[in-house]
SEFIDREN-675908 format. One record per atom (N, C-alpha, C): residue in one letter; x, y, z. Coordinates in pm, whole numbers, plus 50000, padded with zeros to 5 digits. Layout:
N
AXYZ/...
REM end
This chain:
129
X650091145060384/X649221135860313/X647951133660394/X646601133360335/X645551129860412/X645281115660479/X644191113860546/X644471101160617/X642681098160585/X642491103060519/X640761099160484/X640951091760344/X639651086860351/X639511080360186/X637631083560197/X637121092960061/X636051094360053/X635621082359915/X634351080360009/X633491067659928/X632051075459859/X632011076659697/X631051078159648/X629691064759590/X628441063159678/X627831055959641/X626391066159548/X626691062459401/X625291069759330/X624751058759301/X623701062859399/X622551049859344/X621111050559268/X619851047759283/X618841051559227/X618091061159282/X618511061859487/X617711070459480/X618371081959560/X619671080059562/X620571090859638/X622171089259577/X622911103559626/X624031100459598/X624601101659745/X625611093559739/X625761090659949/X627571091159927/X628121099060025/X629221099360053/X630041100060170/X631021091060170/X631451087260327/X632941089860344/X633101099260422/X634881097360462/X635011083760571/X635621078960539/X636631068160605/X637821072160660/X638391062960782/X639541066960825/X640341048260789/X641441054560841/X642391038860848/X642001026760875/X641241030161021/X640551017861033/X639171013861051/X639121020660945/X637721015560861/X636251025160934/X636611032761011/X635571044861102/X634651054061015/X633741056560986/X633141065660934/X633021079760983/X633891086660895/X634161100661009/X633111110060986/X632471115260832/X631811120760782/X630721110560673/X629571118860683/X628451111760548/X627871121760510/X627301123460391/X625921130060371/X625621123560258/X624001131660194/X623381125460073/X622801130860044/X622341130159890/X621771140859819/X620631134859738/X619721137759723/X618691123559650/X618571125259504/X617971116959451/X618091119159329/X616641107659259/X615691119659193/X614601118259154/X614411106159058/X613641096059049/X613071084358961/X612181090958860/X612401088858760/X611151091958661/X610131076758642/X609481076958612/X608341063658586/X607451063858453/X608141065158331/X607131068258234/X605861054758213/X606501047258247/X605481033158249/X605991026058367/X605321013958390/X605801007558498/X607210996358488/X607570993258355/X608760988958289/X609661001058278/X609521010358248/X610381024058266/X611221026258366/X612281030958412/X613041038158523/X614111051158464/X613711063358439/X614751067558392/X614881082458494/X616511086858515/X616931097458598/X617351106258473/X617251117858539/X617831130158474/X619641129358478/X620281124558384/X621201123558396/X622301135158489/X622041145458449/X622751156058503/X622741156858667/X621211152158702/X621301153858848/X622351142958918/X622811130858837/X624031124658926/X625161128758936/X625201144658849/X626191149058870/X626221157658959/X624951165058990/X624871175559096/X624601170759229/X624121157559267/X624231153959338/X625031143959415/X625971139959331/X626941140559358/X628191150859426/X628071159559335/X628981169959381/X628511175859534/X627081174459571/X626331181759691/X626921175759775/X626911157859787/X627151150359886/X628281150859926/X629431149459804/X630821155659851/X631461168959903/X630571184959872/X630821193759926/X630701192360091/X629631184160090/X629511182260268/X630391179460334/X630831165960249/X631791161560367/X633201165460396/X633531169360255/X634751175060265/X634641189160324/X633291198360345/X633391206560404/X633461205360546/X632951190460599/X632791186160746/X634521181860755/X634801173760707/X636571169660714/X637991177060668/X637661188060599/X638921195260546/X639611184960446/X639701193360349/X639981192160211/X641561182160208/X642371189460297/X643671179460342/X643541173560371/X642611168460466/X642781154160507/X642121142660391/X641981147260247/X641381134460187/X642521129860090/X642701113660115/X643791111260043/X643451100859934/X642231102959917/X641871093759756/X640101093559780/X639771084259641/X638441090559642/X637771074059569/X636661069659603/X635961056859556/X634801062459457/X634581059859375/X633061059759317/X632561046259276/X631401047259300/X630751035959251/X629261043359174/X628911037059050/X627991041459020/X626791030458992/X625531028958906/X624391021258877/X624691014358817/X625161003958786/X625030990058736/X624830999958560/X624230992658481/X623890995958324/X623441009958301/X623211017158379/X622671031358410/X623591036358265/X623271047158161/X624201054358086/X623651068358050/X624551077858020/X623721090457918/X624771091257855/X623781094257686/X624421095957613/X624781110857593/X626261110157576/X626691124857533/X626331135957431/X626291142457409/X626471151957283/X628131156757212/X628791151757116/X630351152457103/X630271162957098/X629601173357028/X630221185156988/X629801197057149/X628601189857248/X628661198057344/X629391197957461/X629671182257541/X629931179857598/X629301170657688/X627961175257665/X626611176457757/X625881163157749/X625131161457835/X624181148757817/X623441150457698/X623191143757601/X622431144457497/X620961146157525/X620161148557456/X618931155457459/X617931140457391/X616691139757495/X616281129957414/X615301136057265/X614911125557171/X613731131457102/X612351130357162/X611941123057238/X610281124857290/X610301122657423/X609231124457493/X609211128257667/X607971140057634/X607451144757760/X606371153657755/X606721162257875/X607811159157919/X608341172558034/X609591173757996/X610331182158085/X611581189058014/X612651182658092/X612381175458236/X612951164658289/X612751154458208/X611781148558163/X612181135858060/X612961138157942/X613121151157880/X613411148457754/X615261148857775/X615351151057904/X616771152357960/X617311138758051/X616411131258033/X616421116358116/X616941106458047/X617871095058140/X618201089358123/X618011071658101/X617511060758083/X617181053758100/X618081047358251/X617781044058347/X618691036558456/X618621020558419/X618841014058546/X619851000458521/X618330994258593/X616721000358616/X616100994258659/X614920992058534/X615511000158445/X614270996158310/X614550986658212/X613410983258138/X613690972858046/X614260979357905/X614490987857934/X614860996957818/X616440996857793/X617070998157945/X618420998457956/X619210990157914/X618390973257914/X619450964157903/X619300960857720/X618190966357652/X617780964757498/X619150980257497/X619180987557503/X620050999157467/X621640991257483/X621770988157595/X623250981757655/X623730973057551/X622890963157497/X622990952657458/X623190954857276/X622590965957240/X622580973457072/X623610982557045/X623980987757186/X625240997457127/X626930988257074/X627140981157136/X628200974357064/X628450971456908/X626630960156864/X626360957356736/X626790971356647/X626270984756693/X626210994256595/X627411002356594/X628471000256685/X629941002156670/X629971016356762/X628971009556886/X628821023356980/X629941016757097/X630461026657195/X631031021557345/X630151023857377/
REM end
């Protein structure tokens, strides 16, 4: 059985990951960043997909620094209201309709725009999770 516990923190502007030991030691870290979009100054939106790739970066590290056996559970924490919406029939982050780059039209609103908490707050009413 492993004796690590890896901690995923995705935040706004990195994804950060930490092996832990028993008593509480930080054995391994790394981090992977992860780009802000700014369409206005009320705006904050990420490319959804990159919290997944950077995610996955930060954890190849460490588990490549600690060996794969020694991890015996795993934390995530993610952004507060942060969401992307899916596509059912793809799998995939849904595609937005307007943006003027090909990173926005793949962006997400985060948990720092005013956009996020009007979206958060409408999907219930319309019989969304």
């Amino acid at each position: 059985m492993g004796d690590l516990v890896l901690a995923v923190d995705c935040s706004t502007t990195a994804s950060k990951a930490i092996a832990w030991d028993r008593e509480g030691h930080a054995v391994a870290d790394a981090r992977a960043p992860l780009e802000e979009i700014r369409p206005t100054p009320s705006e904050s939106e990420q490319v959804a997909e990159g919290w997944w790739d950077a995610t996955a970066q930060a954890l190849r590290e460490v588990v490549e620094a600690v060996g794969a056996d020694r991890v015996a559970g795993l934390c995530i924490t993610h952004q507060r209201e942060s969401y992307a919406p899916v596509d059912p029939e793809t799998g995939r982050c849904a595609t937005r309709s307007s943006g003027t780059t090909a990173a926005r039209a793949r962006s997400s609103p985060s948990w720092a725009s005013a956009s996020a908490t009007t979206s958060c707050t409408a999907a219930p009413a319309a019989g969304r999770r």
